[in-house]
C-alpha positions in Angstrom: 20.9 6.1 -8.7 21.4 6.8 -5.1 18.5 9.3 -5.2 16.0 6.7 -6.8 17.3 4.7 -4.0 16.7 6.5 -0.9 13.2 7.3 -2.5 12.6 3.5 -2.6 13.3 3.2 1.1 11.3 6.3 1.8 8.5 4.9 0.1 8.5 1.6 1.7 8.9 2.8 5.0 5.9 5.8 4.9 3.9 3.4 3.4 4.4 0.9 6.1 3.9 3.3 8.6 1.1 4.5 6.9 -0.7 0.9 6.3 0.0 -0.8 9.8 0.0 2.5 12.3 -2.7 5.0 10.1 -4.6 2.6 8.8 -6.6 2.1 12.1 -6.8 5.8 13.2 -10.1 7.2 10.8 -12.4 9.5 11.5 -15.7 8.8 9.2 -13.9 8.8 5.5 -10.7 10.6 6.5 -7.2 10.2 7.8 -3.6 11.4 7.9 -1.6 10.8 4.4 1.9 9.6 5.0 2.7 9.3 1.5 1.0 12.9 0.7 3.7 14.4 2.9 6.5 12.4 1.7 5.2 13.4 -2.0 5.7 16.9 -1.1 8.5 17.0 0.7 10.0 14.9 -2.5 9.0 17.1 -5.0 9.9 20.5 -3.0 13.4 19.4 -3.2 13.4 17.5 -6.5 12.3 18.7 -9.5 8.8 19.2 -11.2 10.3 15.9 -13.6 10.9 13.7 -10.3 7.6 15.2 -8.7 5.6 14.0 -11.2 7.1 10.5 -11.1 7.1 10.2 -7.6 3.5 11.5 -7.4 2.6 8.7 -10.0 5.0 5.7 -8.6 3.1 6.7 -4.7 -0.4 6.7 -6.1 0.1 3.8 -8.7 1.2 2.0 -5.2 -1.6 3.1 -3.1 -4.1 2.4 -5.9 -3.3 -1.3 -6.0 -3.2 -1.4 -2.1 -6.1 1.0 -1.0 -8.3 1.9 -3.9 -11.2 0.6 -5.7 -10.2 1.7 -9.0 -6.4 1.7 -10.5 -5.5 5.2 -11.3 -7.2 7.7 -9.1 -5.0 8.2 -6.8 -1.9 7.7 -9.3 -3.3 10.7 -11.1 -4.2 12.9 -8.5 -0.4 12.9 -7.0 1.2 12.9 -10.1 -0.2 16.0 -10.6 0.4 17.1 -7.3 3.9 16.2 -7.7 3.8 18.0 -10.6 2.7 21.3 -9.1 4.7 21.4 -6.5 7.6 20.7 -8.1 6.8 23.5 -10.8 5.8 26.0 -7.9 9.3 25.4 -6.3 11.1 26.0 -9.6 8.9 29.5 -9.7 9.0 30.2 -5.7 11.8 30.1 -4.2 10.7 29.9 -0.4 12.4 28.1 2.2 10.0 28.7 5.0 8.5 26.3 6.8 4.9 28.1 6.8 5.3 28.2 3.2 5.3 24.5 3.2 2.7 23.7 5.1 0.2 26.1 3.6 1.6 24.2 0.3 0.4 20.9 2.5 -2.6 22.2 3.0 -4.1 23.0 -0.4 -2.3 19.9 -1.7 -4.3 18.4 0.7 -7.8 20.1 -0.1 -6.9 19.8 -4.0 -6.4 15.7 -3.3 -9.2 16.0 -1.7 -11.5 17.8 -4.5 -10.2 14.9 -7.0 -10.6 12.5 -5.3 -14.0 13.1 -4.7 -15.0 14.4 -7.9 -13.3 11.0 -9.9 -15.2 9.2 -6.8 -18.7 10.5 -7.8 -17.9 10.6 -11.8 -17.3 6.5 -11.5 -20.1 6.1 -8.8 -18.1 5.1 -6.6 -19.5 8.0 -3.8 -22.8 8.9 -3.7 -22.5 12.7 -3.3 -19.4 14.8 -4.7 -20.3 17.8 -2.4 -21.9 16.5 0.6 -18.5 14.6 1.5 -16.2 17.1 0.1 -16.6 18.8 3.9 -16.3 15.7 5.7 -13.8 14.7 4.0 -11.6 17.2 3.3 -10.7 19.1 6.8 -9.9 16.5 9.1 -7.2 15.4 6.4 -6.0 19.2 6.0 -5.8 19.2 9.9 -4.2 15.7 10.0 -1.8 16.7 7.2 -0.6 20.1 8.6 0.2 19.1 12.0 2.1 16.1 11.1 4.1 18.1 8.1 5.0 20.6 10.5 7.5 18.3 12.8 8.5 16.4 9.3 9.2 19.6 7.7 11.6 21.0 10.7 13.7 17.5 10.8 14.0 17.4 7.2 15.0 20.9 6.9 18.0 19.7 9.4 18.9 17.3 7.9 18.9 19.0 4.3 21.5 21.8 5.6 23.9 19.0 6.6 23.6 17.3 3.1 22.1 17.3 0.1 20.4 13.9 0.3 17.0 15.0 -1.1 
């Protein structure tokens, strides 16, 4: 109960931040993802079984606020929570390099859905011409703000075992 909790909060706060503070900085189609790094850092600490529900109680979220269509999102980090939650249960590495090469395919494999579940529905007129364009800005976006996330929480998670 306590975890579900603190997730909550997490949640609610990311997402504020990323809504009213993110939600202005874009560059063409792509920006920093809050709630990607918070899904990773979640599931790296949790459980493939708590990955995957946090991946698909984040997107469900961001689906009803940010996407045309209910369920994209929801699917592509529920199976991102899923993965990394079943990589950390496979690999145990507790390095922060680890992590944010984890952040950055995450990031290029949110990406690739996206776009291809964009251009199935056409929703996006072409699936490879705004993979690019799309894609590394975010990976660069997502790395560099991981990085300082990833050194605080690995702080804090020596002095408990909140997460």
């Amino acid at each position: 109960m306590k975890k579900i909790t603190i997730f909550i909060f997490l949640v609610l706060v990311v997402f504020t931040l990323q809504a009213v503070l993110i939600g202005g900085v874009q560059t063409r189609w792509s920006k920093p993802d809050l709630l990607l790094i918070l899904l990773v850092l979640w599931a790296w600490r949790n459980s493939w079984k708590r990955g995957l529900l946090a991946g698909f109680a984040i997107g469900l979220l961001e689906d009803i606020f940010f996407f045309p269509m209910l369920g994209l999102r929801a699917f592509s980090l529920a199976l991102i929570g899923f993965l990394v939650g079943e990589m950390r249960e496979r690999i145990y590495q507790e390095n922060v390099i680890f992590l944010l090469l984890m952040m950055g395919v995450v990031t290029v494999l949110n990406g690739v859905i996206l776009s291809l579940w964009l251009s199935i529905f056409h929703l996006s007129s072409s699936f490879l011409g705004k993979l690019i364009p799309l894609i590394f800005p975010a990976f660069l976006y997502n790395c560099l703000l991981a990085f300082p996330v990833f050194l605080v929480e690995g702080v804090f998670a020596k002095r408990s075992s909140i997460l």
